[in-house]
N, C-alpha and C positions, 0 to 999 in steps of 0.2 A: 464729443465723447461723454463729456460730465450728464450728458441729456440721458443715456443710457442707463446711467448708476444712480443718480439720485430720481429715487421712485419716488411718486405721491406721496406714497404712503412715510417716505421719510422727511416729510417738509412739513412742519411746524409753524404756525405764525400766533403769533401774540403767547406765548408760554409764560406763566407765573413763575419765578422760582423764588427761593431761601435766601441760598447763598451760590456761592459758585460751584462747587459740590453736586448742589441739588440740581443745577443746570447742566450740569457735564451728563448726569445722571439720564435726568430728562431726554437730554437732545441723544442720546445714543439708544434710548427705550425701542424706538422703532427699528435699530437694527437687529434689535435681542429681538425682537420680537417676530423679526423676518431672518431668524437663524446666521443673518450672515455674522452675527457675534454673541458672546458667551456674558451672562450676569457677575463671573469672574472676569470678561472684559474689560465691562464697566468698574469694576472695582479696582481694578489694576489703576486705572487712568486717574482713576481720583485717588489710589495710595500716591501713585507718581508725585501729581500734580501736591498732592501733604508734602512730601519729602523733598521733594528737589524745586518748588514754588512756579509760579506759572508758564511753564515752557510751551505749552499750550497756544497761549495770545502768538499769536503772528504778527498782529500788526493792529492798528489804533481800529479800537473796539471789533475786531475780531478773535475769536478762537478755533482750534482742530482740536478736536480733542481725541485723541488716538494713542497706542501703546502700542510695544510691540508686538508682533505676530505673534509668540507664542503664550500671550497670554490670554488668547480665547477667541482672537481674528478667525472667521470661519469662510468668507469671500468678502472682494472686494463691492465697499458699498459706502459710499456719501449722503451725507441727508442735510438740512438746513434747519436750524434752527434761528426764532427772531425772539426774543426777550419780548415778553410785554412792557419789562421796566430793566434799564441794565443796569447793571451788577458789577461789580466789584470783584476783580481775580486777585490784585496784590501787584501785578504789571504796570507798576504806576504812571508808563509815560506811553502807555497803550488800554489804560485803561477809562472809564471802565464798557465792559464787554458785551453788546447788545446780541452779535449776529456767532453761532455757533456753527461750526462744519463736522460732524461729527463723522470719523473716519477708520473704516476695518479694512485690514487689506487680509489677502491670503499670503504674501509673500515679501520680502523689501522689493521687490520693484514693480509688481504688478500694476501701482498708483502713480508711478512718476508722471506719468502723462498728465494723469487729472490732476494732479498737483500742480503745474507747470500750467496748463488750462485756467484753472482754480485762482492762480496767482495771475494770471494775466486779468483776469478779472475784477479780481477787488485792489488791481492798479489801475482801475477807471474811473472816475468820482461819480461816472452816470450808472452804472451797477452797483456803486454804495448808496445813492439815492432810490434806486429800485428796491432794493435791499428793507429801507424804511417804507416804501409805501407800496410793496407786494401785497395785493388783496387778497390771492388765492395761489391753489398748489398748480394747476394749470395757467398759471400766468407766471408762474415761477418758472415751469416748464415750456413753457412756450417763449422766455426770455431766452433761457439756453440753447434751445433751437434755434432759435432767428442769430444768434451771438455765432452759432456753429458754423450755420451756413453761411454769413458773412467772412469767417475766418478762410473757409473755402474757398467761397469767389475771390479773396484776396490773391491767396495761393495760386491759382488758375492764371 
C-alpha cells in the first residue's frame, strides 16, 4: 500500500538542511506542492514540533512529520525524505534524525494501515540500511513493491 502513496515525486535523497525546522519544512515541500497539503500545514507541524519538542522522531534517527488534519491535510500522501547530513531534533536518545517520512492524511484513520506498514519496516535493520544507501526514487519504489509483494505471498 505505501507503494501507492509515496510518489516519485515525494522522495528526496541527499537534502541539505539548517536545522530541524528547515527539514520538516523541506521534506513536506513535495506534498504542498502536489496539493495533498496546505503551506499552513507545514507551518502548523513546525509550530508543534516549537511548543510541545520533538514528538515527531519515532524512533532512532527517524521522523513523521505530520499534524493534525485540520490544519491543512488535504489527502492522504507519504514521501521520504534522506538528510544529506543529520540533524539534530532535541530527541536526544533518538537522535540525531537523518530519514524523514513526511505525512498528510485527510482524516484520523485513513493512514493507519500505512503507518502499521511504515513501522513494520523500519523494525527491519535491512530497510534502515537501504534507507542509507537508496540511489534513486525508483529504487525506492521498487523496494516497496518487492516488500509488498513478499508480505503477500506470506499471507497466502
Amino acid at each position: 500500500m505505501l507503494s501507492k502513496v509515496i510518489k516519485e515525486d515525494y522522495i528526496q535523497l541527499d537534502v541539505e538542511a539548517n536545522d530541524f525546522p528547515d527539514a520538516i519544512s523541506q521534506a513536506l515541500e513535495p506534498l504542498v506542492e502536489d496539493d495533498a497539503a496546505t503551506q499552513e500545514y507545514v507551518d502548523a507541524v513546525i509550530k508543534i514540533y516549537q511548543e510541545t519538542g520533538p514528538y515527531i522522531v519515532i524512533t532512532k534517527n527517524v521522523a513523521l512529520p505530520h499534524a493534525p488534519v485540520s490544519e491543512g491535510a488535504k489527502k492522504v500522501a507519504i514521501g521520504f525524505t534522506r538528510l544529506k547530513n543529520a540533524i539534530v531534533s532535541g530527541y536526544e536518545c533518538n537522535d540525531p534524525v537523518k530519514y524523514l517520512f513526511p505525512l498528510s492524511a485527510k482524516d484520523s484513520q485513513s493512514h493507519i494501515e500505512l503507518l502499521s506498514e511504515l513501522a513494520d519496516l523500519l523494525g527491519d535493520p535491512v530497510f534502515i540500511e537501504f534507507l542509507e544507501n537508496v540511489s534513486s526514487k525508483e529504487e525506492f519504489i521498487n523496494y516497496l513493491k518487492k516488500y509488498e509483494g513478499d508480505q503477500k505471498n506470506e499471507k497466502s
